[in-house]
C-alpha positions in Angstrom: -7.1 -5.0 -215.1 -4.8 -4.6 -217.7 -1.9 -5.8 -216.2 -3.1 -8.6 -214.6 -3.9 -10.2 -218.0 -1.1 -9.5 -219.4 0.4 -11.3 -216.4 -1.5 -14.2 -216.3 -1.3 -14.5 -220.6 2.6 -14.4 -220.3 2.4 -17.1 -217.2 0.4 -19.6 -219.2 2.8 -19.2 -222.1 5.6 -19.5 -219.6 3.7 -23.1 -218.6 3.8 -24.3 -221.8 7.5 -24.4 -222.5 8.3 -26.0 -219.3 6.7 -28.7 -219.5 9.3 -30.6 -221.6 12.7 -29.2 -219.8 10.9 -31.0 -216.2 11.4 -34.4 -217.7 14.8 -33.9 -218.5 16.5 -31.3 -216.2 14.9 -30.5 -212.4 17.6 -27.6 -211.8 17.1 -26.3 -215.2 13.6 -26.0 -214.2 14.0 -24.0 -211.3 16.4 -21.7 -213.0 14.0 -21.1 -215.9 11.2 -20.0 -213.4 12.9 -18.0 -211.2 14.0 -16.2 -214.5 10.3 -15.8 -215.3 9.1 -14.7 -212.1 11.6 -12.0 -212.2 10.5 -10.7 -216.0 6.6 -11.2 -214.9 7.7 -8.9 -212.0 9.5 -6.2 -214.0 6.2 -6.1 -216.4 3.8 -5.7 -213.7 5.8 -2.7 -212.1 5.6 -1.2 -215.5 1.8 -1.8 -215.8 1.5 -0.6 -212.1 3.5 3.0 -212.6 -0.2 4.7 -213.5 -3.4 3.9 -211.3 -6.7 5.2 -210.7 -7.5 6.8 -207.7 -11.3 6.4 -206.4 -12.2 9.6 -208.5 -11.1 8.1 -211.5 -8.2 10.5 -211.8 -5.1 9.2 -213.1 -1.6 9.4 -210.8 1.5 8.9 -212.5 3.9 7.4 -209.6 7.6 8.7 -208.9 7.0 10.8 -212.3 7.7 13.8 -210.6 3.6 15.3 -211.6 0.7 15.0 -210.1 -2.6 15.6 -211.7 -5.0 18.4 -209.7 -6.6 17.6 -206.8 -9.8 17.9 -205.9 -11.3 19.2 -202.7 -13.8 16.7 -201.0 -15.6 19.9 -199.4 -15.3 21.8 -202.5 -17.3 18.7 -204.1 -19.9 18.8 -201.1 -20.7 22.7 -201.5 -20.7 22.5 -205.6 -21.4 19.2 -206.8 -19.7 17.9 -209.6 -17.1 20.8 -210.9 -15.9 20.4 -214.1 -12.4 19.0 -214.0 -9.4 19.0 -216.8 -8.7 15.8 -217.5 -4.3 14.7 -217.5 -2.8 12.5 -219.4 1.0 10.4 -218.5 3.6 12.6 -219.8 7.3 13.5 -219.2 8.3 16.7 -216.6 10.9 18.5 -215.5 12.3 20.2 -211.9 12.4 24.0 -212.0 14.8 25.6 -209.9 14.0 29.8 -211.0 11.4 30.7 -207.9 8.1 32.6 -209.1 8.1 36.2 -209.6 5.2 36.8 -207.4 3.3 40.4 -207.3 0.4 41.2 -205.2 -2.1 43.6 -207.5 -5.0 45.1 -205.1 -7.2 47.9 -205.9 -9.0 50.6 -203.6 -10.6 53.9 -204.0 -11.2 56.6 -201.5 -14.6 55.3 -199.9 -12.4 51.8 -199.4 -9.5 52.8 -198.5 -9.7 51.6 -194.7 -10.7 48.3 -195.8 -7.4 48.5 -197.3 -5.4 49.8 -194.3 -6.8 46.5 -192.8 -5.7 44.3 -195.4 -2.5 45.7 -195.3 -2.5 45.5 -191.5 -3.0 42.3 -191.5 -0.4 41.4 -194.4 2.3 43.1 -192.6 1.7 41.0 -189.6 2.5 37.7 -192.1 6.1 39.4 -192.6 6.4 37.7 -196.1 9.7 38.2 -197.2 10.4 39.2 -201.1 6.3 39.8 -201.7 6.4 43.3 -203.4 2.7 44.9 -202.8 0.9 46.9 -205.8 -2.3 48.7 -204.7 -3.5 50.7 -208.1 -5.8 53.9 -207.0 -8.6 54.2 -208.6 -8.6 58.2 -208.1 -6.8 60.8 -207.3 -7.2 61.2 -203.5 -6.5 57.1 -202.8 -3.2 57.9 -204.9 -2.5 61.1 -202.8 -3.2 59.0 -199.6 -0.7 55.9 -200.6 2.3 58.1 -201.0 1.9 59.5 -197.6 2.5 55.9 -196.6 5.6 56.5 -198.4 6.6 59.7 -198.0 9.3 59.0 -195.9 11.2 56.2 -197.7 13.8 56.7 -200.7 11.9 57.1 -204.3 8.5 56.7 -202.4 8.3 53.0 -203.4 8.3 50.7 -200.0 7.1 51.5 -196.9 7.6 50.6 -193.1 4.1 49.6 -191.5 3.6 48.6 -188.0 1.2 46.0 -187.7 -1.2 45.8 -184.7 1.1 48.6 -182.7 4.0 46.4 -182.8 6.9 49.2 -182.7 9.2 45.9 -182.4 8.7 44.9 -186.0 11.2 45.4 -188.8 9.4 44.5 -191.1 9.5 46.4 -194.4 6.1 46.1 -196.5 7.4 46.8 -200.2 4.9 48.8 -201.2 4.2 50.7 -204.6 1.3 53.4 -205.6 -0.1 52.5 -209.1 -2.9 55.2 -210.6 -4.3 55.5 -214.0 -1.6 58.4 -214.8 1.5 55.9 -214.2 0.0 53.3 -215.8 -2.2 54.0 -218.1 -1.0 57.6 -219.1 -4.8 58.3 -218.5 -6.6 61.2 -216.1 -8.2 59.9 -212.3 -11.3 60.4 -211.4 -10.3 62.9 -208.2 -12.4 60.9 -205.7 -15.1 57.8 -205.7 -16.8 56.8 -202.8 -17.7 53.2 -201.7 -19.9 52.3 -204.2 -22.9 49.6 -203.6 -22.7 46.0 -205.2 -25.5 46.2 -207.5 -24.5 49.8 -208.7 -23.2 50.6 -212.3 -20.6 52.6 -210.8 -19.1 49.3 -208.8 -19.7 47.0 -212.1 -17.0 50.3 -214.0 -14.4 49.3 -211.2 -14.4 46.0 -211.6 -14.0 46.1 -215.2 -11.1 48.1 -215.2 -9.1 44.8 -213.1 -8.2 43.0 -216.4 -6.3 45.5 -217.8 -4.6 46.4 -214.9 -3.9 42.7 -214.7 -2.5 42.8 -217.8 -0.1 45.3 -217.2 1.6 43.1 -214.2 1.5 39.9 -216.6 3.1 42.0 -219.3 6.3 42.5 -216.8 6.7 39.0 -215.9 5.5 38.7 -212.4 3.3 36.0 -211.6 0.0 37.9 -210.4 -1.6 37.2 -207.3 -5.2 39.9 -207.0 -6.3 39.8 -204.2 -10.2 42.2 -203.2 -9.8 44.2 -200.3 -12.1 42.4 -198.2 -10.0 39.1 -199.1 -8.1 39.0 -195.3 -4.7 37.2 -195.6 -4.5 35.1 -192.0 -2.3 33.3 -193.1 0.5 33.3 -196.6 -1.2 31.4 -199.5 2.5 30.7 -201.1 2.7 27.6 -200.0 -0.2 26.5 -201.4 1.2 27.6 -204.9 4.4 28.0 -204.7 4.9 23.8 -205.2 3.0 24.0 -208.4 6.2 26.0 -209.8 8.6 23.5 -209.1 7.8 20.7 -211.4 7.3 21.9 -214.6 5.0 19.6 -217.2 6.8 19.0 -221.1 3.5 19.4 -222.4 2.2 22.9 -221.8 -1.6 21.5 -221.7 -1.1 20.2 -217.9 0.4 23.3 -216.7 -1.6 24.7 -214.3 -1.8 29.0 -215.1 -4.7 30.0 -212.7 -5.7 29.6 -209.1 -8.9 30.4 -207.7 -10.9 30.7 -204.5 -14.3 29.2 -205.3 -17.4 31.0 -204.4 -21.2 29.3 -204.2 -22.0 27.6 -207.0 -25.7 27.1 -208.6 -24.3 24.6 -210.9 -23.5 20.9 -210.5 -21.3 20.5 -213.3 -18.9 23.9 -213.3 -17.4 25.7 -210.2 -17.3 29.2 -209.3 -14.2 30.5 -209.8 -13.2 34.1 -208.1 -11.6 36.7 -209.4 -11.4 38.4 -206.1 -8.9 36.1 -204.7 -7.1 34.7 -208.0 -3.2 34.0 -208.9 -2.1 34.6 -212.4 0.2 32.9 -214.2 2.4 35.2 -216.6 1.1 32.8 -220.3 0.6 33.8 -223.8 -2.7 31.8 -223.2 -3.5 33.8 -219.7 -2.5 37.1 -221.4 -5.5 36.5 -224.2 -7.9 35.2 -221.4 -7.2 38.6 -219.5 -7.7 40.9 -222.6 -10.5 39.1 -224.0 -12.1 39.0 -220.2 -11.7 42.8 -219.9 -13.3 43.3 -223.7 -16.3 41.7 -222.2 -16.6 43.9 -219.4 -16.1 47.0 -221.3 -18.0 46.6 -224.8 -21.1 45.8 -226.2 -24.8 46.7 -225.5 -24.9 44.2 -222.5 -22.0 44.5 -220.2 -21.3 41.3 -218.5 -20.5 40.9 -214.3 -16.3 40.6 -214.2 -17.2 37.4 -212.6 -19.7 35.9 -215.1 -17.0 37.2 -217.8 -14.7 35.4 -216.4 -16.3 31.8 -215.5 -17.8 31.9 -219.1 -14.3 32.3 -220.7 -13.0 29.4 -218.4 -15.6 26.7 -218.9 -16.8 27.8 -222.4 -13.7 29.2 -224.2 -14.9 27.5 -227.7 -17.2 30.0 -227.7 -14.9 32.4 -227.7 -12.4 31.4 -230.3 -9.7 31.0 -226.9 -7.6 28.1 -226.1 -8.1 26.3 -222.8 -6.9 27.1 -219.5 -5.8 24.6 -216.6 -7.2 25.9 -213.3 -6.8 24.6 -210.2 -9.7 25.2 -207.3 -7.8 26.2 -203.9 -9.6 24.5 -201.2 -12.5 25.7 -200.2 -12.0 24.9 -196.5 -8.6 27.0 -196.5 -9.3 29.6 -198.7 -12.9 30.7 -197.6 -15.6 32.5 -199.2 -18.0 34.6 -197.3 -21.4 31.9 -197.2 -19.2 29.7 -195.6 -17.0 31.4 -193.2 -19.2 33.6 -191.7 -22.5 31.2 -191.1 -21.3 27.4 -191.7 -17.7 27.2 -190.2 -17.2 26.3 -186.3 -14.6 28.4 -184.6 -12.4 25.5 -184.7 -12.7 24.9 -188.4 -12.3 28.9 -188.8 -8.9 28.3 -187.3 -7.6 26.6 -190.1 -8.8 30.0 -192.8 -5.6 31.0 -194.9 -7.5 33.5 -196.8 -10.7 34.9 -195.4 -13.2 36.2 -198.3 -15.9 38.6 -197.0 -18.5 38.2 -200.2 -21.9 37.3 -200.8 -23.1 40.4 -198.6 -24.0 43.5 -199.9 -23.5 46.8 -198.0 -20.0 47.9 -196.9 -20.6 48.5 -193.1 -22.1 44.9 -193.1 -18.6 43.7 -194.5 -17.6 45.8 -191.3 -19.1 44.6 -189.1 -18.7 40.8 -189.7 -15.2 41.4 -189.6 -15.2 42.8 -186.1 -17.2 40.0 -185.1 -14.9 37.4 -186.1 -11.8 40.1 -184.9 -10.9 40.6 -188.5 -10.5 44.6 -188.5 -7.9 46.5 -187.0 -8.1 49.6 -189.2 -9.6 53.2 -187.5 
């Protein structure tokens, strides 16, 4: 709207000032508007660089950023999530490629829900993707290093996916327990504890500060659960987001997240169970401050409530906003959707396969064998 008024107000000026040079001068006339025309033109480029798309989200054209995108089937499931709002502003290319880590965590009554995961990973043959799984006790720690007995400094780890003896693949693979990190005693073994069980809601507070450790060496942290199946590599959906940097650090984007079911309209449900971290002053207080909620106080919160809470209500936690962006729900699945909504053919198109919203761990099983997710013994 704008820029049409501004047109047609310049053109009516324009009008004016001609009117006199017709009577004298015909050629003069013409030359005079065609040398209009072309100024009109060069404004309403200018006024045309920034539209509005039909969600009212501003796109800067040839700026070299784009604003987040919204899912459409992330805005069926959730209704209206919460969005950050972008204003124009100035970027810049970066050529230095992410330092990506990927941070898991298993303990001994898991641990062949992570021989799956990893089964499956191996099959991606991601090159350059270094693999962290942190034990949470003693016998998981013991287990991992068998992996890697036979490799130099017990760090990385040949595993042959799916019996395929062809494979060269080399999974780069590293043990992490509370003693190495944490200079702290394990627990010497935990079984697979139930959802709802106080002894699953102590795991899952420990993930921030093991978080925190991997942001605190640079790498760009992608945590992925267990139960999380990797069918295809999520880098590309993130990797791009690295390569234009914003001037002002309010548009960067620091988190991704796999939504889960939402029973709110206005905010989505953001997962910490398949989540990439960037490595921010700003993400490096959300973490601490997310794991002080888990840990203290009369009323321990859910690591997931934590979380949300700190995301879409940080003024009332004294902490600075976050820019999040949702993956899409239709790629990056949760369990409600892939495993009693999606078709075969839309299953297909899965890049990470969540296997949540169930409780009981031979249930997670046995979906997966349904859907020919597990390969572990």
């Amino acid at each position: 709207m704008k820029a049409t008024k501004a047109a047609s107000g310049h053109h009516d000026a324009l009008a004016c000032d001609v009117r006199p040079l017709a009577k004298g001068s015909n050629l003069i006339l013409m030359v005079f508007m065609i040398f209009s025309l072309a100024i009109i033109r060069l404004i309403l480029l200018d006024f045309s660089s920034t539209t509005c798309n039909s969600e009212g989200q501003v796109v800067i054209r040839e700026s070299g950023y784009q604003p987040l995108k919204s899912s459409s089937i992330v805005e069926t499931l959730t209704g209206n999530i919460s969005k950050q709002s972008f204003k124009k502003g100035s970027s810049r290319n970066s050529n230095t490629p992410p330092n990506f880590v990927v941070l898991l965590t298993s303990s001994d009554g898991f641990y062949d829900m992570w021989e799956n995961w990893l089964a499956f990973f191996a099959k991606l043959e991601i090159p350059n993707l270094p693999v962290h799984l942190f034990a949470e006790d003693k016998i998981t720690f013991e287990r991992c290093l068998e992996q890697l007995k036979r490799i130099k400094n017990g760090n990385i780890t040949k595993y042959k996916a799916f019996g395929d003896n062809k494979s060269k693949y080399v999974v780069d693979l590293s043990c992490l327990s509370w003693e190495t990190v944490f200079s702290l005693p394990s627990k010497k073994k935990i079984g697979a504890a139930s959802y709802s069980s106080n002894q699953y809601a102590e795991m899952m507070s420990h993930r921030p500060f093991i978080i925190q450790k991997e942001l605190e060496k640079g790498f760009v942290v992608i945590f992925s659960d267990l139960d999380a199946i990797w069918v295809k590599s999520p880098l590309p959906y993130i990797e791009e987001d690295f390569k234009t940097i914003p001037e002002n650090d309010n548009e960067m984007i620091e988190i991704w997240a796999q939504l889960d079911p939402s029973k709110s309209k206005k905010f989505a449900n953001l997962c910490p169970g398949f989540m990439v971290y960037r490595p921010t002053s700003k993400v490096s207080k959300l973490v601490e401050k997310w794991g002080n909620l888990t840990t203290q106080g009369e009323k321990l919160e859910r690591n997931q409530k934590a979380f949300n809470q700190l995301i879409w209500h940080p003024e009332e936690y004294n902490m600075p906003k976050i820019v999040t962006k949702s993956l899409p729900m239709n790629l990056f699945v949760n369990g409600a959707l892939y495993f009693t909504k999606m078709t075969d053919e839309e299953r297909k198109k899965a890049v990470v396969v969540h296997n949540n919203c169930i409780k009981g761990y031979d249930k997670k099983i046995d979906r997966f064998r349904n859907v020919s997710l597990w390969v572990a013994n």
